[in-house]
ROSE-4610 file (N, C-alpha, C; in Angstrom, 1 decimal, always signed):
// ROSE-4610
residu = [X/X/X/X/X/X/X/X/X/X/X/X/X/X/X/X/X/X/X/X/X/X/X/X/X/X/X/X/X/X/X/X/X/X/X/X/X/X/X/X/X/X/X/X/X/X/X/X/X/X/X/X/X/X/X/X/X/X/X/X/X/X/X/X/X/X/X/X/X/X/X/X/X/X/X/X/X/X/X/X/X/X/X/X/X/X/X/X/X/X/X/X/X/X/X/X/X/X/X/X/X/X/X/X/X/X/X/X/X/X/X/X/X/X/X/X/X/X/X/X/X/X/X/X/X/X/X/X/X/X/X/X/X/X/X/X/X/X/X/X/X/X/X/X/X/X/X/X/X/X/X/X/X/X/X/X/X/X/X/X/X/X/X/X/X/X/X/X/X/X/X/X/X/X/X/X/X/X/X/X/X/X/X/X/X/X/X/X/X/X/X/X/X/X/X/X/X/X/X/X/X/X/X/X/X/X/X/X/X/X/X/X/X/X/X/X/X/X/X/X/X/X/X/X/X/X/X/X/X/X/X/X/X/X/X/X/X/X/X/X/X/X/X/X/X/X/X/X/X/X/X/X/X/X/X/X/X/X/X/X/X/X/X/X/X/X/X/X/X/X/X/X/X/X/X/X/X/X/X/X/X/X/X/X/X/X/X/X/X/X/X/X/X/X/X/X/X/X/X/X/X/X/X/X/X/X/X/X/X/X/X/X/X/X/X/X/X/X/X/X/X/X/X/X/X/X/X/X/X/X/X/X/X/X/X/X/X/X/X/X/X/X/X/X/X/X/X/X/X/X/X/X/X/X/X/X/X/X/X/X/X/X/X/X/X/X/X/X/X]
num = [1/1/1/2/2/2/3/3/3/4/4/4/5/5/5/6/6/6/7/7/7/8/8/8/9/9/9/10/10/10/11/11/11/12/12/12/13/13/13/14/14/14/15/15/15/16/16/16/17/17/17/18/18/18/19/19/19/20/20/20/21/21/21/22/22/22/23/23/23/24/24/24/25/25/25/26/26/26/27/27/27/28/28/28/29/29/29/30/30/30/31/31/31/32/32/32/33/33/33/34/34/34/35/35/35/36/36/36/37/37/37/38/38/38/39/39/39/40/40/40/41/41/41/42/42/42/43/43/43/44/44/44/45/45/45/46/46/46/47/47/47/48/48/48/49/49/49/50/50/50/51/51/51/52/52/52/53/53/53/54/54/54/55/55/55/56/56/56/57/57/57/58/58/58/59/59/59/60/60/60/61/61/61/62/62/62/63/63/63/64/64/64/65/65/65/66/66/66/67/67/67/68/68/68/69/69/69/70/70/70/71/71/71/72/72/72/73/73/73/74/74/74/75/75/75/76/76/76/77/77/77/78/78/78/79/79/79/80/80/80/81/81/81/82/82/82/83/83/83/84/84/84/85/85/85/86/86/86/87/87/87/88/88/88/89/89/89/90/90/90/91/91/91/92/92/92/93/93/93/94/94/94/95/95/95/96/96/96/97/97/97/98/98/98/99/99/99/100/100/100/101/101/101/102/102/102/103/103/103/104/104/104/105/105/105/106/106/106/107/107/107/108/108/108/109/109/109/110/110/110/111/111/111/112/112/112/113/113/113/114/114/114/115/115/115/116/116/116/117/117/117/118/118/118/119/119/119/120/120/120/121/121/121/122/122/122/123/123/123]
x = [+16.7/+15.3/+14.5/+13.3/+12.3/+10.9/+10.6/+8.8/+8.4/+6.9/+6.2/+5.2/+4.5/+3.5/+2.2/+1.4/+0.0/-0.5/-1.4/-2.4/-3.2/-4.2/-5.4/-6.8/-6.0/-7.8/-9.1/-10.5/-11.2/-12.6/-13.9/-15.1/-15.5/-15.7/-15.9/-17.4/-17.7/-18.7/-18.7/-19.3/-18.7/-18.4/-17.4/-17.1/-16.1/-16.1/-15.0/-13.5/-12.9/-11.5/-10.7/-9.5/-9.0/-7.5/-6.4/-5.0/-4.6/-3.9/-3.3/-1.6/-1.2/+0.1/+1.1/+2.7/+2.9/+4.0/+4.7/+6.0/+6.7/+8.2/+9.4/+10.1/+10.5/+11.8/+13.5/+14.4/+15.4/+16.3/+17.2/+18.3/+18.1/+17.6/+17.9/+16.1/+15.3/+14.4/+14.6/+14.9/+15.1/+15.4/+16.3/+16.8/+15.7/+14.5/+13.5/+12.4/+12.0/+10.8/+9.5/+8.6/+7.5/+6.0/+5.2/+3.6/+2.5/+1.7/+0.5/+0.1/-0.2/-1.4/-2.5/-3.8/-4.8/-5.6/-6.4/-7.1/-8.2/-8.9/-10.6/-11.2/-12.2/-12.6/-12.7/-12.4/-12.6/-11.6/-11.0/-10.1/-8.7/-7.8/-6.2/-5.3/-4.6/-4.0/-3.6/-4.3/-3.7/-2.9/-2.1/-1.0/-2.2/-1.8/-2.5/-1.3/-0.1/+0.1/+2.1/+2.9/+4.2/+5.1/+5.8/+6.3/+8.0/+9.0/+10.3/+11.1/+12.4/+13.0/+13.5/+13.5/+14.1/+13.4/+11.6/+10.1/+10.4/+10.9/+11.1/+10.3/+9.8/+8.7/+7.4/+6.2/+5.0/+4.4/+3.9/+2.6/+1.6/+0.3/-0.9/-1.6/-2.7/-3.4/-4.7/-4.8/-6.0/-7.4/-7.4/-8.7/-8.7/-7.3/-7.1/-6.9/-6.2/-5.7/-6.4/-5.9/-7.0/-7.5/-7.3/-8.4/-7.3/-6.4/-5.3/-3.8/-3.2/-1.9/-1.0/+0.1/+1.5/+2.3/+2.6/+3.9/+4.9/+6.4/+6.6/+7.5/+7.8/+8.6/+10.0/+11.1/+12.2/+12.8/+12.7/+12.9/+11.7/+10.9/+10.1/+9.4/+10.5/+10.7/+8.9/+8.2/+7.1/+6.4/+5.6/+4.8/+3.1/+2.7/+1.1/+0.7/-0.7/-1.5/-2.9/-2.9/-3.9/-4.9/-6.5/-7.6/-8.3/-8.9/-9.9/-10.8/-12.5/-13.9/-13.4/-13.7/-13.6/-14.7/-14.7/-15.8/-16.2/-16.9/-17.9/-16.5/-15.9/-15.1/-13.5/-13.6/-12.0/-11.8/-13.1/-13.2/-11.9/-11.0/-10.2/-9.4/-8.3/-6.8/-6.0/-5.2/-4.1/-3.1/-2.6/-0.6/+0.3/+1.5/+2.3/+3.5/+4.3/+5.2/+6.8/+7.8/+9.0/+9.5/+10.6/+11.5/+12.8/+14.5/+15.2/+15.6/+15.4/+16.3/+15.3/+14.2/+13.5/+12.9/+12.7/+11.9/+10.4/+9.7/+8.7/+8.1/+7.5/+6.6/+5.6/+5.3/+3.8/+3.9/+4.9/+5.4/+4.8/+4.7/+4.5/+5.7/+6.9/+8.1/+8.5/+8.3/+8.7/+9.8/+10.6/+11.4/+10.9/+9.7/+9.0/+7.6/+6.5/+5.0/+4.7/+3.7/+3.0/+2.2/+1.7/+0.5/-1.5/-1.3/-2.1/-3.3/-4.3/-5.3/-6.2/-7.6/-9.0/-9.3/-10.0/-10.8/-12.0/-12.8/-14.1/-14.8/-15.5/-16.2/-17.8/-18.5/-20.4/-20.9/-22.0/-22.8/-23.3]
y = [+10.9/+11.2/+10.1/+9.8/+8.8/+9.1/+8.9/+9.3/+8.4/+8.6/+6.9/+7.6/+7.0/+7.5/+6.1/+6.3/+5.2/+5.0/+4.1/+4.2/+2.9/+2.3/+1.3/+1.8/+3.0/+3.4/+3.5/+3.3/+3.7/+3.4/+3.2/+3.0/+1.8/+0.9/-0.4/-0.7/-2.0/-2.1/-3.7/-3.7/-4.3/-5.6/-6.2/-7.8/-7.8/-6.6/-6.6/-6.7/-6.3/-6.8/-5.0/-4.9/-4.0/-4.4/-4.0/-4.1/-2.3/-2.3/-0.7/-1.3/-0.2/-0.2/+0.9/+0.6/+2.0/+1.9/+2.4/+2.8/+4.0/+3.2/+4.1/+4.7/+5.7/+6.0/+6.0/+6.4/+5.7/+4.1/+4.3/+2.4/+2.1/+2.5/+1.8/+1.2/+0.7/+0.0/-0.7/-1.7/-3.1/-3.2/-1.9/-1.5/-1.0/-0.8/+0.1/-1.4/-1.1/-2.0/-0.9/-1.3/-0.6/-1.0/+0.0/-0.4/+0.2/+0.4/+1.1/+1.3/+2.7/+3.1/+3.8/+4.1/+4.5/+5.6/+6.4/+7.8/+7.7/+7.5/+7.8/+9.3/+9.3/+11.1/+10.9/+11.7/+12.1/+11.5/+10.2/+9.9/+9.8/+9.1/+9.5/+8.4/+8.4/+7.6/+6.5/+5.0/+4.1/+3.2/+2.1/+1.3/+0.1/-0.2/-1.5/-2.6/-2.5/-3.6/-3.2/-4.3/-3.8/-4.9/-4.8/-5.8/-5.5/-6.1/-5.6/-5.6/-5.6/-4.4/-6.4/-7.2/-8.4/-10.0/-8.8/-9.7/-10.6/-10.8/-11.7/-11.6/-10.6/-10.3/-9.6/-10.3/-9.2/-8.4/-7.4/-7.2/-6.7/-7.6/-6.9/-6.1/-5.3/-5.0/-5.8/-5.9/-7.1/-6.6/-5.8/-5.6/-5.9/-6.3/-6.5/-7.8/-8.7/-10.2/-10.8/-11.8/-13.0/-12.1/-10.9/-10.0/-9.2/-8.6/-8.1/-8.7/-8.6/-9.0/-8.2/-8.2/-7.4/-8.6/-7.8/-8.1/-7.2/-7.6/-6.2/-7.0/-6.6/-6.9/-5.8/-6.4/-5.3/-4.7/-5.6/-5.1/-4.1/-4.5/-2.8/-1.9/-1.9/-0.9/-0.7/-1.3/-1.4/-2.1/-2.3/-3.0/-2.8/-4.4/-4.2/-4.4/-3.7/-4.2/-4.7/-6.1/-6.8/-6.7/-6.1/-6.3/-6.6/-8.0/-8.9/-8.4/-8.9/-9.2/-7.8/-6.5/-5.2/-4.8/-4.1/-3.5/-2.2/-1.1/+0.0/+0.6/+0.1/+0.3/+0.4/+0.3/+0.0/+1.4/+1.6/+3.6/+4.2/+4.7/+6.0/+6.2/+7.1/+7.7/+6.4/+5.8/+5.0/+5.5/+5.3/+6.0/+4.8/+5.0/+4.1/+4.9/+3.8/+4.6/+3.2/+3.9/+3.9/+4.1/+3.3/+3.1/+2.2/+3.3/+1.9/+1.1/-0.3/-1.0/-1.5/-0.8/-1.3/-2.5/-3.7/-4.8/-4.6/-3.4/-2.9/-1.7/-0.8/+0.4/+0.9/-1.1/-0.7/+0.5/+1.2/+2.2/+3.2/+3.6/+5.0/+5.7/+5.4/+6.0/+5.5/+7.0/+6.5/+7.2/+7.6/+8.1/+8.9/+7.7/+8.9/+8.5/+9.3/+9.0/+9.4/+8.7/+8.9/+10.2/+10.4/+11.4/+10.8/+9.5/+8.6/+8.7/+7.2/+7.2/+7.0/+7.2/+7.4/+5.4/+5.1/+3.9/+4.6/+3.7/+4.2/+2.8/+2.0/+1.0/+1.1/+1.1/+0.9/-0.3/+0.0/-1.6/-1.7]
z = [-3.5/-3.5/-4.2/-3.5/-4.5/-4.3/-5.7/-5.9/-5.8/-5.2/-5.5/-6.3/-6.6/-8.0/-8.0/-7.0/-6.8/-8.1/-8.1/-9.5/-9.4/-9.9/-9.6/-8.7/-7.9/-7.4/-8.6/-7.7/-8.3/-7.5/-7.9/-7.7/-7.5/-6.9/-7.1/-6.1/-6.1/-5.4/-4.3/-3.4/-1.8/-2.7/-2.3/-2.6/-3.9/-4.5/-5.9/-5.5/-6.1/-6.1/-7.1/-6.3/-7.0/-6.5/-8.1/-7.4/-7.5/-6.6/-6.7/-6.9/-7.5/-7.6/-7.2/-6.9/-6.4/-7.6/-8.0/-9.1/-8.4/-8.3/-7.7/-8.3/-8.1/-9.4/-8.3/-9.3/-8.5/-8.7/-8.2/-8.8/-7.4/-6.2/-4.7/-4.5/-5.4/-5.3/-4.1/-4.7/-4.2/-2.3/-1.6/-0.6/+0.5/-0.3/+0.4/+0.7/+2.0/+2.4/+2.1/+1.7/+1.1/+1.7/+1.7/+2.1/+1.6/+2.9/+2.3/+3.7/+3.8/+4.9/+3.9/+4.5/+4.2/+5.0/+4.7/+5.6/+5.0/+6.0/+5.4/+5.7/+5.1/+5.7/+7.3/+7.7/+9.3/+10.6/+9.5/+10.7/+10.0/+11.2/+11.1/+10.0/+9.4/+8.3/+9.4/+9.0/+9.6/+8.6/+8.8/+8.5/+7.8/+6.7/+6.1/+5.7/+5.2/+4.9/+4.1/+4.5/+4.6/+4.1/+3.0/+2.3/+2.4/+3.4/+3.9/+1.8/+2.4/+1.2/+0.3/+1.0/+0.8/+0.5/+0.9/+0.8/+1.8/+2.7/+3.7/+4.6/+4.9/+5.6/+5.3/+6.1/+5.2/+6.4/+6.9/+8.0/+7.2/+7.9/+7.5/+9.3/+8.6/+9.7/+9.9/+11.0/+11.2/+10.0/+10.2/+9.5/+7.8/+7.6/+5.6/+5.4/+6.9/+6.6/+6.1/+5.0/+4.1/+3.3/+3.3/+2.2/+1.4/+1.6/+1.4/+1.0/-0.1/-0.4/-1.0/-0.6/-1.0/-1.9/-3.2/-4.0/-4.5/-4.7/-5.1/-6.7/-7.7/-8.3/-8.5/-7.6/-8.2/-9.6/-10.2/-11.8/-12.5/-11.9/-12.1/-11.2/-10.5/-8.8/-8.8/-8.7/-8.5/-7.6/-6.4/-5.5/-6.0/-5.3/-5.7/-4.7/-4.6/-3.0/-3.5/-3.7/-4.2/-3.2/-3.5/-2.4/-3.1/-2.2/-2.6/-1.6/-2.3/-0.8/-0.6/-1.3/-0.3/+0.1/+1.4/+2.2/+1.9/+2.2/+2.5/+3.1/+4.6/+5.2/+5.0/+3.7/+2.8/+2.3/+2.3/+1.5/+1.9/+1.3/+1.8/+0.8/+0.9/+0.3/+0.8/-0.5/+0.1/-0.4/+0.7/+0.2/+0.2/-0.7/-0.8/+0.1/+0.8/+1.5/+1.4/+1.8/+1.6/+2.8/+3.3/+4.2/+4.4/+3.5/+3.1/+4.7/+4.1/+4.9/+6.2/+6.2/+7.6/+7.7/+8.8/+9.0/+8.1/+8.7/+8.6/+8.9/+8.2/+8.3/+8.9/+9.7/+10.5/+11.7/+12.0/+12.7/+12.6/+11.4/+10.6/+10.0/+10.8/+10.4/+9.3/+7.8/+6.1/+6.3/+5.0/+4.4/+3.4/+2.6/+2.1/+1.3/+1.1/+1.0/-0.5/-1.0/-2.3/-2.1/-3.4/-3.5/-2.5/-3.1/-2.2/-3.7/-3.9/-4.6/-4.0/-4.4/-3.6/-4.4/-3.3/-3.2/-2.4/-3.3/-2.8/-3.0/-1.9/-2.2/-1.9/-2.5/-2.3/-1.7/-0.8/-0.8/-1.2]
């Protein structure tokens, strides 16, 4: 079993910058490829951004590229989802998600999901 545990949401305003973080518990860190989807009010959790279990590979979703970055450090089973230049449009719940061993999570298919933190950006 693994928890993720988000944290960095908050209030910002259009063009700021926020990093979120996810923190895993568990020794099989490093085995898990990790991301982030996001849900705004009214619509469906879409896929933002996917850092495989070996950093060999990254996916962004078009609407985060050049604005969006994934890091993860394994020695403190932790990943960051650095957002620069955020939009109005960035507003939502982001969840951190989990899937050992896979290329990528742009699928939707986890293993397993955070609680999710609110971002909320103003213009």
């Amino acid at each position: 079993q693994v928890q993720l545990v988000e944290s960095g949401g908050g209030l910002v305003q259009a063009g700021d910058s926020l990093r979120l973080s996810c923190a895993a518990s568990g020794r099989t860190f490093s085995t898990y490829t990790m991301g982030w989807f996001r849900q705004a009010p009214g619509k469906e959790r879409e896929f933002v951004a996917s850092i495989s279990w070996s950093s060999g590979w990254q996916d962004y979703a078009d609407s985060v590229k050049g604005r969006f970055s994934l890091s993860r450090d394994n020695a403190k089973n932790t990943v960051y989802l650095q957002m620069n230049s955020l939009k109005p449009e960035d507003t939502a719940v982001y969840y951190c998600a989990a899937k050992q061993y896979a290329h990528t999570i742009a699928g939707g298919t986890v293993d397993y999901w955070g609680r999710g933190t609110q971002v909320t950006v103003s213009s």
